[in-house]
C-alpha positions in Angstrom: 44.0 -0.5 -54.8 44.3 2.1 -51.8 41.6 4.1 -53.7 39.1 1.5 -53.5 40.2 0.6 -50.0 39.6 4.3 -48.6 36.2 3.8 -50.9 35.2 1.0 -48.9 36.1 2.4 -45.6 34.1 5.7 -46.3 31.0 3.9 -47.2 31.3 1.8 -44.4 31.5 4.8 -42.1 28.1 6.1 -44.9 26.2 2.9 -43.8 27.3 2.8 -40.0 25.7 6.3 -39.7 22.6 6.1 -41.7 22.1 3.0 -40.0 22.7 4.9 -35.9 20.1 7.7 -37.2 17.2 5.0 -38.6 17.6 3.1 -35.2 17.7 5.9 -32.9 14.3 7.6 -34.4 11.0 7.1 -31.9 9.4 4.1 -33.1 5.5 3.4 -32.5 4.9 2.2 -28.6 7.7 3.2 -27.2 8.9 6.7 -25.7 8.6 9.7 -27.3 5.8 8.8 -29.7 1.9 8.6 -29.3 -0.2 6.0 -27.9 -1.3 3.9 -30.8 -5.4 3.6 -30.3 -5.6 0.0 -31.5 -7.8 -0.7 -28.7 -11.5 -0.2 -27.6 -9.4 0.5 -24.1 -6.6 2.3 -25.3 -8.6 4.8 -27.4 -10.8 5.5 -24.3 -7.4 5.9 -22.3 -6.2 8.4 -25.2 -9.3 10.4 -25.0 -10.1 11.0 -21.4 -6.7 13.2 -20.6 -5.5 11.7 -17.5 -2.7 10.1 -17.2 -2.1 5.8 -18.8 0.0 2.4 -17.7 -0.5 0.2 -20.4 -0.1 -3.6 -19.2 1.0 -6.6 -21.2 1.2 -10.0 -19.8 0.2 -13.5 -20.5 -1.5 -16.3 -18.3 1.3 -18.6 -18.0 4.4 -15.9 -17.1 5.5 -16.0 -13.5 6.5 -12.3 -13.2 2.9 -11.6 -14.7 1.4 -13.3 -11.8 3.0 -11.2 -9.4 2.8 -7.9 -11.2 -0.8 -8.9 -11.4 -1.4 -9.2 -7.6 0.7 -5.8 -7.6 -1.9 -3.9 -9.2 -4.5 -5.5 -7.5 -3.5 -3.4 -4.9 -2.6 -0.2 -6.9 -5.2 -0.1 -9.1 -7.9 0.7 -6.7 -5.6 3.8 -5.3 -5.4 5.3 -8.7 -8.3 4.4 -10.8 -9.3 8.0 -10.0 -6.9 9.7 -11.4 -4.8 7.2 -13.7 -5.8 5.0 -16.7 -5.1 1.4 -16.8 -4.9 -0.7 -19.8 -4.5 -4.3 -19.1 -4.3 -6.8 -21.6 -3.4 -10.3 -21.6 -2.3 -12.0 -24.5 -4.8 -14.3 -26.5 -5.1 -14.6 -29.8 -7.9 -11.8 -30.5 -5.2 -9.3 -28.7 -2.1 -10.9 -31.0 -2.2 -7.8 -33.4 -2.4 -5.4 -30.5 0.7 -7.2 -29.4 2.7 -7.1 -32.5 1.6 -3.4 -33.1 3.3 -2.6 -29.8 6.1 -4.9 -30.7 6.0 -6.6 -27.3 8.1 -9.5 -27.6 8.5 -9.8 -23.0 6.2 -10.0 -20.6 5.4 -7.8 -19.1 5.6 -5.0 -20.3 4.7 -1.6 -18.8 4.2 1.1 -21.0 3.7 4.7 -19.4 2.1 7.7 -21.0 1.4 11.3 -20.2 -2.1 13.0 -20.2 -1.5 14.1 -23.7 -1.1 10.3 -24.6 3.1 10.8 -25.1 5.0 7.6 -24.0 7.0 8.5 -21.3 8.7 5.6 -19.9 8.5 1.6 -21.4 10.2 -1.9 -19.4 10.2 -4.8 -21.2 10.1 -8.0 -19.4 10.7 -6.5 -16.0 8.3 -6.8 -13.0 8.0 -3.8 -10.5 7.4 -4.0 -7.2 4.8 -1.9 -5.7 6.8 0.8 -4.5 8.5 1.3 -7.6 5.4 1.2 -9.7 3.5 4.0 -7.2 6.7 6.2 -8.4 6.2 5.6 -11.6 2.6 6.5 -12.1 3.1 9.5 -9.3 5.6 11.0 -11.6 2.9 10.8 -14.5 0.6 13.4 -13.1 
């Protein structure tokens, strides 16, 4: 009987591990791994070598509304020098979404020049000033 117990225990502690290693690999859309180009927008993004914030929001989400008049100001300060990918959710975008697995809105997703996701916030709005620091530590 203690046999089997100490059996069970060690394949408990077998599972528990190989289960921390599958969930702590990079998974698609978030950081560490490359932008997925599922996009007309985000394979222009991934080709052009600057910089990308990656936008997900939807029509009727409160903090999507004010992120939105957030980068209304933002967007014309770093269109230069910074890609932005903004898409809001309708049905012909539904695949793009579940690719990403975005399940909040919004969503910012940051990548590097070399298309590497750097940073990702789920269902958190930024203010301005912490959004310019985000994109300023892209470059």
């Amino acid at each position: 009987m203690r046999k089997k117990i100490i059996a069970l225990l060690l394949m408990i502690i077998f599972l528990a591990i190989v289960g921390a290693v599958y969930l702590s690999l990079p998974r698609d859309g978030f950081p560490g791994t490359k932008m997925m180009v599922n996009h007309p927008q985000l394979a222009a993004s991934a080709a052009n070598g600057r910089p990308t914030m990656i936008y997900f929001s939807t029509v009727d989400c409160p903090a999507c509304i004010m992120e939105d008049m957030v980068l209304e100001d933002l967007i014309p300060v770093y269109n230069g020098t910074h890609n932005f990918v903004l898409l809001k959710f309708d049905q012909n975008l539904s695949g793009v979404f579940q690719d990403w697995s975005v399940i909040k809105v919004p969503t910012l997703i940051f990548a590097d020049r070399s298309g590497t996701i750097k940073e990702r916030l789920d269902g958190q709005y930024l203010a301005e000033d912490a959004l310019r620091e985000k994109l300023e530590r892209l470059d």
